[in-house]
N, C-alpha and C positions, 0 to 999 in steps of 0.2 A: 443365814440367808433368809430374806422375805419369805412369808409363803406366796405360794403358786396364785397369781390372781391372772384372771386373762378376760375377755368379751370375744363369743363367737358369734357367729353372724351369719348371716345369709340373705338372698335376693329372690325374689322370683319375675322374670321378664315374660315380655312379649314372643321371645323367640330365641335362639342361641347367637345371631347375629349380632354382638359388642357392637358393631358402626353401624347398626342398621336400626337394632329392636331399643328398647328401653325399659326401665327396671319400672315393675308396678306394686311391690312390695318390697320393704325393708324388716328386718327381724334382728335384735341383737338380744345375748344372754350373759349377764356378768357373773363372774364365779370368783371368790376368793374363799380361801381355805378349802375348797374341795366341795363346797355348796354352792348353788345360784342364790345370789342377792339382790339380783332387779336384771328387770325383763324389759323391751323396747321394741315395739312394733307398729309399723304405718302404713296404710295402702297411700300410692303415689300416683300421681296425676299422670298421664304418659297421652303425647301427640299421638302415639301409635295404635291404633285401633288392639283391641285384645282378641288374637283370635279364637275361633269356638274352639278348637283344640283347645288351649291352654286356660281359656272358662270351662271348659270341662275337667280338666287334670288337676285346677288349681280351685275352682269353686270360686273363683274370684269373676266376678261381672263387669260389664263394661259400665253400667251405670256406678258400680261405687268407685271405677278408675274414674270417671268423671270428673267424681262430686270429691275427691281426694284432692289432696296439697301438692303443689309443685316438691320436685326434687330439689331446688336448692335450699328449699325451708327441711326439708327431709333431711336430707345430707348434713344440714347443719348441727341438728337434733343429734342425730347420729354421732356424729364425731365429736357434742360435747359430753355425749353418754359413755364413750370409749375411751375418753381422754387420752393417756398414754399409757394405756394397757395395750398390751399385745394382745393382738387379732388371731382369732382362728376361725378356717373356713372348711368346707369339706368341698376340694377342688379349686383350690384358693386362685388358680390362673383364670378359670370362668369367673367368677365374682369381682375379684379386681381389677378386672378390664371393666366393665362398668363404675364400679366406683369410683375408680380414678379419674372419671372422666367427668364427677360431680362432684368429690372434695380433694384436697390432699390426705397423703396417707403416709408415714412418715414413721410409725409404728413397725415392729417385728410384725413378722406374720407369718402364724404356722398352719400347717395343713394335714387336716387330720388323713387326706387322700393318700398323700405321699410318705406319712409314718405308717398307714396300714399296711401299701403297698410295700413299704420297708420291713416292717416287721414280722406279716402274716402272707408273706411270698406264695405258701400254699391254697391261700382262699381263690374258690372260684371265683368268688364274684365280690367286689371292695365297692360295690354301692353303700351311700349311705342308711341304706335299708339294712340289705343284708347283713353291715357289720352291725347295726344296732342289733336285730336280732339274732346275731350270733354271740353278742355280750348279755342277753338281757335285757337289752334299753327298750322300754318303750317308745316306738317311734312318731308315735302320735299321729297328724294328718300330713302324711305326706305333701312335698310340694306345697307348702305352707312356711312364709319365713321365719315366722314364730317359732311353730316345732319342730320345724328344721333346723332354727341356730340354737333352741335347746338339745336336741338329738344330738348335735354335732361338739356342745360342750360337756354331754356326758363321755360320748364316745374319746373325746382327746382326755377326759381322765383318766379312762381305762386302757387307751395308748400309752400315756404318759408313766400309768403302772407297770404295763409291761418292761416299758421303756428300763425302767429299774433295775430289772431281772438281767438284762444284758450284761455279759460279762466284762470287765474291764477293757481290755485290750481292745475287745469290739467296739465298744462305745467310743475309746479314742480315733480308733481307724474311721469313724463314721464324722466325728466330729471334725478328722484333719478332713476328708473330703467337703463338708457340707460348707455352703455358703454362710455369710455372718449370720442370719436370721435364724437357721435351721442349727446354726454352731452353737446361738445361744441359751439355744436347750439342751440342745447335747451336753455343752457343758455343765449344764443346772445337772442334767440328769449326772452325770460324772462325778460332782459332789456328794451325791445324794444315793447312789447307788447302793446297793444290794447284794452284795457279792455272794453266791450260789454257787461257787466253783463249776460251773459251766463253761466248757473250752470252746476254742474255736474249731477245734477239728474234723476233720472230712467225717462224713456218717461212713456207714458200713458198705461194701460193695452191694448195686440191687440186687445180684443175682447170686443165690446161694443155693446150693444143690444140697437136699435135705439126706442126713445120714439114712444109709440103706433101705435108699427112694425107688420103687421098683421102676423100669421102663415098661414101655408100649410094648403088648406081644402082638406078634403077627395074624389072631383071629380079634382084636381089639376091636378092630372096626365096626363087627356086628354085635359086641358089647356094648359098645358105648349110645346106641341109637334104640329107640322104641320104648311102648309104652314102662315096660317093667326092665329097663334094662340102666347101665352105671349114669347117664345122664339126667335118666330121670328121678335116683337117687339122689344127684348133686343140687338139683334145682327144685326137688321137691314138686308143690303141689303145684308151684307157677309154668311148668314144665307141660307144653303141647307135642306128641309124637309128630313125627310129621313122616309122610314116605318119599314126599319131594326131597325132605337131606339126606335120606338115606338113600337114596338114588342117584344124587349127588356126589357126595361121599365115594362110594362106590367107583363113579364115573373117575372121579379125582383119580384113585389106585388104580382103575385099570391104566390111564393114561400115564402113568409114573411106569408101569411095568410093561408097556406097550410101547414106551418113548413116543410118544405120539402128544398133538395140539389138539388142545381141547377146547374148545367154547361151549361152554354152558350159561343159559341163561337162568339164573332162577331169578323167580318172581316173588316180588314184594311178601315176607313174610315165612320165607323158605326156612331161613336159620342158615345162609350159605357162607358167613365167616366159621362156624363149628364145623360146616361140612367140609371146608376144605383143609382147614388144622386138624384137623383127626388123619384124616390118610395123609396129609402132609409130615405129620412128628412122626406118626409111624414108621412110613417109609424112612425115612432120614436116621431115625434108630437101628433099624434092621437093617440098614441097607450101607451106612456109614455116610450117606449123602447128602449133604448140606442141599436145604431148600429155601431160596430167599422170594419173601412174602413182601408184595406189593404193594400199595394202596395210593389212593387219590389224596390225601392230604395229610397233615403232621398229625391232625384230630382220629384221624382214623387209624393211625399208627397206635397213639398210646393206649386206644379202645380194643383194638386187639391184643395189646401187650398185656394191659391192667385190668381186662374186665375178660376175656375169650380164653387167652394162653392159662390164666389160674382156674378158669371152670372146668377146663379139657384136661387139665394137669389131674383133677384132683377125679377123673372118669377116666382119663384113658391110663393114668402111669406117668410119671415124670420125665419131660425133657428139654432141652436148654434150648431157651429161645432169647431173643435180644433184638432192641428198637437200634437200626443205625441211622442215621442222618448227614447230610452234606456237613461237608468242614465246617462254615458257616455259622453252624449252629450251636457250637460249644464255644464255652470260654475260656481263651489263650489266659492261664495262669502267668505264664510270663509279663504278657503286655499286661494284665490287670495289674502285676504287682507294681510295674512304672508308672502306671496311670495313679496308682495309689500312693505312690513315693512324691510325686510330684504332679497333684491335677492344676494346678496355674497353669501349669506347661504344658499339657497335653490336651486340657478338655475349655472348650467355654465354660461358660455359667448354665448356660439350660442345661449341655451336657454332664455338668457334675451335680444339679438337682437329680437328674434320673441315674447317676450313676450310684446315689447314695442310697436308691432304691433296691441296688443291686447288691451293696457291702454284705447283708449281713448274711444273703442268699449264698454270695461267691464263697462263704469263710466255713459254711456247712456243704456244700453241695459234694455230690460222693459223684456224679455223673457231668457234670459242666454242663447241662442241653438245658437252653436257655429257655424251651419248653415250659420245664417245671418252675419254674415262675410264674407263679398265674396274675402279678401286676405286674410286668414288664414285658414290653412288647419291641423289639427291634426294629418294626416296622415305625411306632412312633419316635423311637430315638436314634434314627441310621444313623447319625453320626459318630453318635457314642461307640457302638454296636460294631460299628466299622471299626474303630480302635483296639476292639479287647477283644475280639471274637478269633477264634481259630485261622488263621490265612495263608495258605501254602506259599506265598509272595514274602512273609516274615517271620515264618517259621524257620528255626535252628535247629530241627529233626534232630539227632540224637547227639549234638553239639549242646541243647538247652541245659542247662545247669537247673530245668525243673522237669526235665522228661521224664519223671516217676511220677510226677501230677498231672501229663497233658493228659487231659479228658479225652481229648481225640485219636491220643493213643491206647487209650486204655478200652474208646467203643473199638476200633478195629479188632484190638484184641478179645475183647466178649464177642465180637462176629465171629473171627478163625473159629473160637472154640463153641459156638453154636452150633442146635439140628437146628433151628430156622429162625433169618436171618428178617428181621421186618424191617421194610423202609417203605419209601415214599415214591411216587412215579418221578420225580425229578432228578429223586439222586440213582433211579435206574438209569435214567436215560442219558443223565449228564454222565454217568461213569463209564457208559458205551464209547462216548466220544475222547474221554480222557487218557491221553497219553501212559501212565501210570493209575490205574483205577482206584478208587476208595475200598469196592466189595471184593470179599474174598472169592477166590472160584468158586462156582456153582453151575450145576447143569440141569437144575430143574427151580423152574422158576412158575409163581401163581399170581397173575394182576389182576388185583379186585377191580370193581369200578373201571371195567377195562372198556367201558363206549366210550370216555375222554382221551383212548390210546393217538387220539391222530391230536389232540390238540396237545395234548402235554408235549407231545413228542416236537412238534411245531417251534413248541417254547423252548427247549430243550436242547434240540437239535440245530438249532440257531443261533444266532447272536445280533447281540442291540448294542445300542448308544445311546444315551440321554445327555440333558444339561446334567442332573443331579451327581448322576453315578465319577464327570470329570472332576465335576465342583469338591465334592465326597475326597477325591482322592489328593487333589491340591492341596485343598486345608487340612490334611491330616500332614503336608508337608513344609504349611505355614499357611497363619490366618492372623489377621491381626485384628478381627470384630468380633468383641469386644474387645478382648483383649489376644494380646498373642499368644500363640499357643501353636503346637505342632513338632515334628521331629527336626525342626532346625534350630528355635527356640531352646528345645534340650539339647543340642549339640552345643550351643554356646553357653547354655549353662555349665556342660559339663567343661566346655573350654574354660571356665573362669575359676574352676577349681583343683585344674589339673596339674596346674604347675611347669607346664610344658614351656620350652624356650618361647620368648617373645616372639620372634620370627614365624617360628614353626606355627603358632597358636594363630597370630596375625595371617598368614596366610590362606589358612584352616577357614578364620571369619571370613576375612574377602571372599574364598570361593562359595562361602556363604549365605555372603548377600549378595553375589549376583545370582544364586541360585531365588535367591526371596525375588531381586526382581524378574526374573523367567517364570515365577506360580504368580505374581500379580499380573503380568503383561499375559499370561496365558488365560488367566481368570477372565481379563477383558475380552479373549479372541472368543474362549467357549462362553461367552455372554450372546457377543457380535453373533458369534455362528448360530447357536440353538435355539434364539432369543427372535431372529431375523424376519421379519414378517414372509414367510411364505405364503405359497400361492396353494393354501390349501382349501380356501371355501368354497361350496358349494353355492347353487345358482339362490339360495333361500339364505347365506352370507355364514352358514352352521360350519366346523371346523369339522372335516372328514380326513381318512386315509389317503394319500396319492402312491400308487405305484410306481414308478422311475426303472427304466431300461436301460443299458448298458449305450451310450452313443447317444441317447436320447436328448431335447434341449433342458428338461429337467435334471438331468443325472448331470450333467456339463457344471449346470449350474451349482450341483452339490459340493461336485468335486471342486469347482474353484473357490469357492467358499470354504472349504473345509480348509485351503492350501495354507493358512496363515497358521490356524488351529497346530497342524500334525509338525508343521516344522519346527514351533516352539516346544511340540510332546518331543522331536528328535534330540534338539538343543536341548532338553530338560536331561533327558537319557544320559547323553552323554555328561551332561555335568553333574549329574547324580553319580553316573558312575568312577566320573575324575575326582570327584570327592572321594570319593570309598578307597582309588588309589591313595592318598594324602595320607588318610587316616593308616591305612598300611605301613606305611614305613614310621606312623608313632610308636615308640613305646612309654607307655604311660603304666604307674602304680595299678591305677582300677585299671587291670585289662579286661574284668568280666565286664564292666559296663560300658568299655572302648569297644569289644565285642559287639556287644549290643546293639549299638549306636553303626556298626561298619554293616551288621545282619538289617539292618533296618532300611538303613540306605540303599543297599545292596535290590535288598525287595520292592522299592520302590521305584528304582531304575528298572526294572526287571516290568512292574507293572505299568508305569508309563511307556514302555514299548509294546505292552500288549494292547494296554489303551488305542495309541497308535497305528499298531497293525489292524487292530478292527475297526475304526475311523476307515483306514486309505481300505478297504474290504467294502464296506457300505456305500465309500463316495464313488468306488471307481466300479461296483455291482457288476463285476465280470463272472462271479464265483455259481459257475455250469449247475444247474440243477437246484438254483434258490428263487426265491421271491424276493425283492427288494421294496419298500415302501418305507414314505413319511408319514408318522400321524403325531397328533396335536398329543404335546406332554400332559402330566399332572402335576397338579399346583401350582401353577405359574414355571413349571420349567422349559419351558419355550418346548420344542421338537422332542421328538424321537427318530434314531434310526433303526430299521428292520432288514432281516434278512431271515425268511421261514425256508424248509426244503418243499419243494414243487410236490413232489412223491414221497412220504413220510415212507410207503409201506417198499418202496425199494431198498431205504437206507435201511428198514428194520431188516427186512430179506437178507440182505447182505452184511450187516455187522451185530446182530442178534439171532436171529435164529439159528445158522450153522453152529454157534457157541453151544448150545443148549438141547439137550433131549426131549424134554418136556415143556411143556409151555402150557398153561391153562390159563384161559380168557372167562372172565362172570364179572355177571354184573343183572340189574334185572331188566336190562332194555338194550340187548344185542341184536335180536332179529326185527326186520321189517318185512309186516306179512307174512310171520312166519318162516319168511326165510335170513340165511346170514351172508347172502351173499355181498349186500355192501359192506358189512362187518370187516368179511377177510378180504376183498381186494383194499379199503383203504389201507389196513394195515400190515398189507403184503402176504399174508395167508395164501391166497391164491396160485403166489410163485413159489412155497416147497413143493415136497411130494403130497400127492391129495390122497394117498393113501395113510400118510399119517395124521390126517386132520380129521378130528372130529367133531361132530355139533350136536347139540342136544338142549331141548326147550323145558324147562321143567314149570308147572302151571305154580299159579300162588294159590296155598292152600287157603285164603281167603274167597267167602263168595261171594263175588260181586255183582251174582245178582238179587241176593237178599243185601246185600249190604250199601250199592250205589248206584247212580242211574245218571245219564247225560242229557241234558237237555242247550238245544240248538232254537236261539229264537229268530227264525229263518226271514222275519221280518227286516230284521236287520239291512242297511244296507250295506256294501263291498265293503270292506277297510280299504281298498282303490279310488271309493268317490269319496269327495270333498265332506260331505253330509253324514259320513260314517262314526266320526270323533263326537259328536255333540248327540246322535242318535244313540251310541252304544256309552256312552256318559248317562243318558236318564235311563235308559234300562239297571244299569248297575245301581241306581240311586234309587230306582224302586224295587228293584231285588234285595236291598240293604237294608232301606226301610220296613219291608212288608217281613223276611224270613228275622234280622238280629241275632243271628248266631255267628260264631266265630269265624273269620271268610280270608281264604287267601285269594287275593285278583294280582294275577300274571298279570304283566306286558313283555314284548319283546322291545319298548324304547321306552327312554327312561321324558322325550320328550310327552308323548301319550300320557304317560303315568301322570306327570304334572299339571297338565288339564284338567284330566279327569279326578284328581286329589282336589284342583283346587274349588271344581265346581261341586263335589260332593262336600267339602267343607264348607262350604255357602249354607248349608241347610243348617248347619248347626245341632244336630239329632244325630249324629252320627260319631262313635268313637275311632277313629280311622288312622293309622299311622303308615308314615309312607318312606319309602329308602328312602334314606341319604337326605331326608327331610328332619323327621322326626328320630332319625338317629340311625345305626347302621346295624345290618341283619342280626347279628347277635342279642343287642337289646329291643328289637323290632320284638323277637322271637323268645325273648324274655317275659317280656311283658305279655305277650301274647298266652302263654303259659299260666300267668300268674293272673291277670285281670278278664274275667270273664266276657264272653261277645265283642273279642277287638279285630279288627278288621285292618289288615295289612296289605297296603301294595307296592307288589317286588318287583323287580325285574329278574338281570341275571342271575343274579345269588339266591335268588326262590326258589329257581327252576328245578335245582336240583339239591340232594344234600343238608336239608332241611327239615326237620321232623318236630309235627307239631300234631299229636295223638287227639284222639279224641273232641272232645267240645274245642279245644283250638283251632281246626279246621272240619267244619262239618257241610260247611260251601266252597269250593273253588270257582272262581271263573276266571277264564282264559280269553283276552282279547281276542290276539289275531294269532293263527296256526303261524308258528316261530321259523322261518323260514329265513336264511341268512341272507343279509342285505349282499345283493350281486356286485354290488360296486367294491367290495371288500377286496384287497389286493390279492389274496389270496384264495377267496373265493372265485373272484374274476379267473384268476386263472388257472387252478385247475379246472373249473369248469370250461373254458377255452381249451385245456387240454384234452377233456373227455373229445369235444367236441372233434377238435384234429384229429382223432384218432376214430371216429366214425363213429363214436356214440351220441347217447342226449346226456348232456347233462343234464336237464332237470330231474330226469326219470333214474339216473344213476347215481347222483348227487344231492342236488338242493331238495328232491324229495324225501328219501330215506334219511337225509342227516334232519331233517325238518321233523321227518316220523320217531324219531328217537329223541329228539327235545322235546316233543309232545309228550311222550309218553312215559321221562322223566317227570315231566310236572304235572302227569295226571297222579300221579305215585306218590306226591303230595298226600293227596286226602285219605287213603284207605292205609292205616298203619299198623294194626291189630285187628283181631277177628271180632273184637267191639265195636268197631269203629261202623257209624253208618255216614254218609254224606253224599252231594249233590256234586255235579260239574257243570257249567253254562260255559259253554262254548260261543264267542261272539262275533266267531266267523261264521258265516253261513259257507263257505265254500266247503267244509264238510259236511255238508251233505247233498251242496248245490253241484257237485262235478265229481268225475270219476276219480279224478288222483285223490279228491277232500276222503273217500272210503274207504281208502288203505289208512288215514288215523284212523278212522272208527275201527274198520278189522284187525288190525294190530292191536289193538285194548282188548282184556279180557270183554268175555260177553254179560251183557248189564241191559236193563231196559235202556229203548231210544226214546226221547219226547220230541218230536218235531211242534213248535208252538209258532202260531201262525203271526200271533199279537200279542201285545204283552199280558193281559186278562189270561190267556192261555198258560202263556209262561206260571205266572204267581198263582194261577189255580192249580197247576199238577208239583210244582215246587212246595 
């Protein structure tokens, strides 16, 4: 075999926009035998101005893009230095979308992105950065094409090594899925291999109960908390007492042995995940009673399984705890193994690049939670994701001829035999409504992050429609772009080597492919329908929410629009399910894979009527006690349909609460003004007994008046007048310039934010990076950690749930006090409804849910008792009217700056 020679490469552009920006550096690095042998680098002329973002990231100037050579003299250079060596890129999809659109390419091309992601499934983070130094590699200047396509030719050789170490069997399974490019290393690697006697087989159960592990005793509680007591053994000298968790703590067990609802608020800094796992395991050991733990998202799930549950194990006494998660989330062994037998037939081409991400993850995983893959993400490959994942629609429940491997039986099962039971607010909520529940009984139940309880619940307690979700489910039952693929495609495969009479097999086909044209002809309707110019803009031409009424000439119009849609999903139904008879009265040699094939079909009849039912549920919006609205899809998927509950906290009143003895509500921003009354009526608190409910405020042992101060530049005008946008733009421009430290700036719209980005990028002095601009919250917030005085503006995903310690935020500023747009369908009306019923809603409503998003995103900046920082406030109506006082009294107390002009502002700043 040749040795190994390849040229890596890289670009750096004007921006991320392929059809917009253009490439203003080239970089290529050729290697043979495992050394570099010539290097290639050009700065390129580009029409497109360079912006000061990307001269500052890249140190590349607009005058030397100038004075630089067009790209097709570039390109040309290029591809005679590469000749017909195979390409490697790191992120090979962003780079040759530009290059392709300057030379041909014609060449393998490998991608060092999608072998890490393959290989090193457990890495946080598969930046080109991070993997070089996590090998070793020097990575030289970042963002530079040069030492970026050197960086990325070292790193594919130390991929390429590992690559070796794989064991046989593995490497073939990855090479029958991988496309020709990515096969034809596989197969290098296959020759060339290594063989280590390394299997494929499942790792060890997570959870192991250590021999003669003692449990929690009934006076633990007061052991485990204060300065000289088992916790601050465990955590040593980083260990602050605190009497707020002990307080806490406490609170938790009375309310377990009082049966009684709790709402505690502890504030920022409390330590209120250990305070409520301690009298949580407690009780559940002593008492034999399963307590299932809450939280706001997956992230906050594994942080208390992997980083809370092992500190408190090794302080309080040992006892069995367990992450569970929505079906969704695990991977169906079964469909993986079909998908693996046969990906022509099941998957596209983009879907088997990221499935090949997944092989070597699916062949160790002891758990299936697609979680622990830290390069794959379902959300970018729902197609895939949809095929292999867990789905109670084609699941064969204890008929699977692999139900010793369903992951998803095997979490149920570590639930039953858990004292506490951690999940997510979704799969609480969704398990309320589910005919057959996911969670095992339980009657003491703890929601962290429990101020989101009326929106999760909203999402939850509901149900939608999109273009994507029908499109999703058609093509999984035939698609023929690019190529065919789907569960009919494998029916006629397996028709062709069944051997079944001609007849029998011929008939089989036909109802076949009238089924293929019922998912084309339906394809067209849910185009027609979701696609359909709606009359959704507003008087400024922007795409908004519409609410729709039952009888209404909006709803008329849904409904007969949708008419063509649900009668092909009926038609679909029934011939999915005429098929499945056919197949019945086969018998064939493989009856395990006729099986399969009848279970499959079977689910998909099954899910095209549920499709259906909630279609004719959205169009005909009769369903008593919902909201119904249209709003504007994502990514070009034309519509959405919506249907929220009016009253979240009636439906929790009535199919939650009565379950349940206990209930504790924390979070660190429950009360408004100190009090919780809007707390417990939205989420029905207010309708059990109020002798069982209790509240309690606990302060943050942080002091925030040595530590932070607000200042309001009262100058300012309304966020109501015209002259507000361009007025509170140079304010932040000279607050930016004059302090240079690390700054988060809220908006509540992401229109605002784009303004004011784009007029603070004008100056050019400014390091600035902005959602969904510069990249999305996670790497916003990455960077922000790692590169000193970067200055981020968020919107919704700032506000809350964000943690960026010390010098990453040391200035916050808040536009406009976060008050939900009224036109919102379901703002509209339940605030409509306070109103019917004899209240205000502003002062019931839109104020207090507005007081508690404030005071989520003041909780941004003070994160440790190190932490000093500023707030600007760039509403003046806090402090220009009596409702703007209840944010300020609601925030701990901290100095006020009232500044009258900007001089003001930057001198007490």
């Amino acid at each position: 075999m040749r040795p190994l020679a390849f040229v890596a490469a890289d670009i750096e552009t004007t921006g991320l926009n392929w059809d917009r920006d253009q490439i203003i550096e080239l970089g290529a690095v050729k290697v043979e035998n495992g050394a570099v042998t010539a290097r290639f680098q050009t700065l390129v002329r580009s029409e497109r101005k360079v912006p000061p973002f990307i001269q500052g990231l890249t140190g590349i100037t607009q005058a030397e893009v100038d004075d630089a050579p067009a790209l097709e003299g570039c390109a040309a250079e290029l591809h005679q230095f590469v000749g017909e060596l195979p390409l490697v890129f790191h992120n090979a999809q962003f780079d040759l979308k530009f290059l392709k659109a300057a030379m041909e390419i014609a060449n393998p091309c490998w991608d060092t992105l999608s072998l890490a992601r393959a290989l090193l499934p457990d890495n946080k983070s598969h930046s080109l950065k991070n993997l070089c130094l996590a090998y070793g590699i020097d990575p030289g200047q970042a963002h530079r094409a040069d030492d970026d396509a050197h960086s990325t030719a070292l790193l594919f050789l130390k991929l390429y090594d590992q690559l070796l170490d794989i064991d046989l069997p593995m490497l073939q399974a990855m090479s029958h899925l991988a496309l020709p490019f990515h096969r034809l290393l596989l197969s290098r690697a296959i020759t060339e291999t290594r063989q280590t006697g390394i299997t494929a087989d499942q790792k060890t159960d997570r959870e192991k109960i250590p021999a003669g592990a003692a449990a929690p005793r009934a006076d633990a509680l007061e052991e485990i908390f204060g300065p000289d007591k088992r916790l601050a053994g465990v955590l040593g000298a980083g260990y602050e007492s605190r009497q707020e968790q002990m307080d806490m703590a406490r609170s938790v067990m009375e309310a377990f042995g009082n049966d009684e609802f709790l709402c505690v608020e502890a504030g920022t800094g409390t330590g209120k995940s250990l305070a409520y796992l301690a009298p949580a395991a407690i009780w559940s050991r002593l008492n034999n009673e399963r307590v299932v733990i809450s939280t706001q998202t997956k992230t906050l799930q594994e942080q208390l399984y992997g980083k809370d549950v092992p500190i408190l194990r090794s302080a309080a006494g040992y006892f069995n705890a367990t992450v569970l998660k929505g079906r969704n989330n695990y991977l169906c062994w079964r469909r993986w193994q079909e998908v693996m037998l046969h990906p022509e037939l099941f998957l596209t081409p983009d879907e088997r690049e990221e499935a090949l991400i997944l092989c070597r993850w699916a062949g160790t995983t002891a758990g299936g939670d697609v979680a622990e893959h830290r390069g794959f993400s379902p959300g970018r490959a729902p197609g895939l994701w949809g095929k292999i994942c867990s789905d109670h629609t084609a699941c064969h429940n204890h008929r699977c001829k692999f139900v010793k491997k369903c992951f998803m039986a095997q979490a149920r099962k570590r639930a039953e035999e858990a004292d506490l039971v951690i999940v997510n607010h979704s799969l609480l909520f969704t398990d309320l409504v589910m005919p057959s529940g996911v969670l095992p009984d339980y009657q003491r139940v703890i929601i962290d992050e429990a101020h989101n309880i009326e929106k999760t619940a909203t999402d939850f307690l509901g149900y939608s429609l999109d273009r994507w979700t029908v499109s999703r489910f058609l093509s999984g039952i035939f698609s023929r772009s690019p190529v065919e693929s789907g569960l009919l495609p494998t029916l006629n495969h397996w028709l062709k080597k069944s051997g079944l009479n001609k007849d029998v097999a011929g008939s089989i086909e036909k109802s076949s492919l009238d089924i293929v044209q019922l998912i084309l002809e339906a394809g067209k309707a849910t185009d027609r329908f979701f696609k359909r110019k709606w009359e959704l803009g507003d008087s400024k031409g922007r795409q908004e929410k519409r609410r729709y009424l039952e009888g209404d000439g909006f709803q008329q119009s849904v409904l007969e629009q949708s008419q063509e849609l649900m009668g092909l999903l009926d038609r679909l139904t029934g011939s999915l399910s005429l098929l499945n008879q056919w197949l019945s009265d086969v018998e064939a040699a493989d009856s395990d894979e006729l099986d399969t094939l009848r279970q499959e079909i079977s689910g998909r009849s099954l899910e095209a009527r549920n499709i259906n039912n909630t279609l004719g549920k959205l169009a005909t919006a009769d369903d008593k006690g919902y909201i119904f609205w249209m709003e504007p899809g994502d990514h070009n998927h034309g519509i959405k349909l919506v249907a929220g509950p009016l009253e979240v906290g009636q439906v929790l009143a009535k199919i939650m609460f009565p379950r349940v003895k206990t209930a504790v509500f924390t979070s660190a921003t429950l009360a408004v003004d100190g009090k919780f009354d809007f707390f417990k009526n939205r989420i029905g608190l207010s309708l059990v007994d109020q002798d069982r409910v209790v509240c309690s405020a606990l302060p943050s042992p942080f002091d925030f008046n040595k530590q932070a101060a607000i200042f309001v530049p009262t100058y300012l005008p309304s966020p109501k007048l015209p002259d507000y946008d361009k007025a509170f733009n140079d304010m932040v421009q000279e607050v930016l310039e004059s302090t240079k430290v690390g700054t988060l700036v809220l908006f509540t719209a992401f229109d605002q934010l784009k303004r004011s980005y784009q007029q603070v990028q004008e100056s050019g002095n400014l390091k600035v990076l902005a959602q969904w601009i510069d990249g999305n919250p996670a790497q916003l917030v990455e960077r922000a950690l790692n590169e000193k005085d970067t200055i981020i503006f968020g919107t919704n995903s700032f506000w809350e749930g964000v943690d960026l310690p010390g010098q990453a935020c040391e200035l916050l500023i808040i536009a406009r006090l976060p008050f939900s747009v009224p036109s919102d369908p379901l703002v509209s009306a339940r605030c409509q409804a306070i109103e019917q019923a004899g209240g205000s809603s502003f002062n019931q409503y839109l104020l207090p849910e507005a007081v508690i998003r404030f005071r989520q995103g003041f909780g941004r900046l003070i994160r440790n008792r190190t932490d000093f920082g500023a707030v600007v406030v760039g509403d003046s109506r806090i402090t220009g009217t009596e409702y703007g006082k209840v944010f300020i009294r609601s925030l701990p107390k901290m100095p006020l700056f009232i500044c009258r002009d900007l001089d003001e502002l930057l001198e007490n700043l």
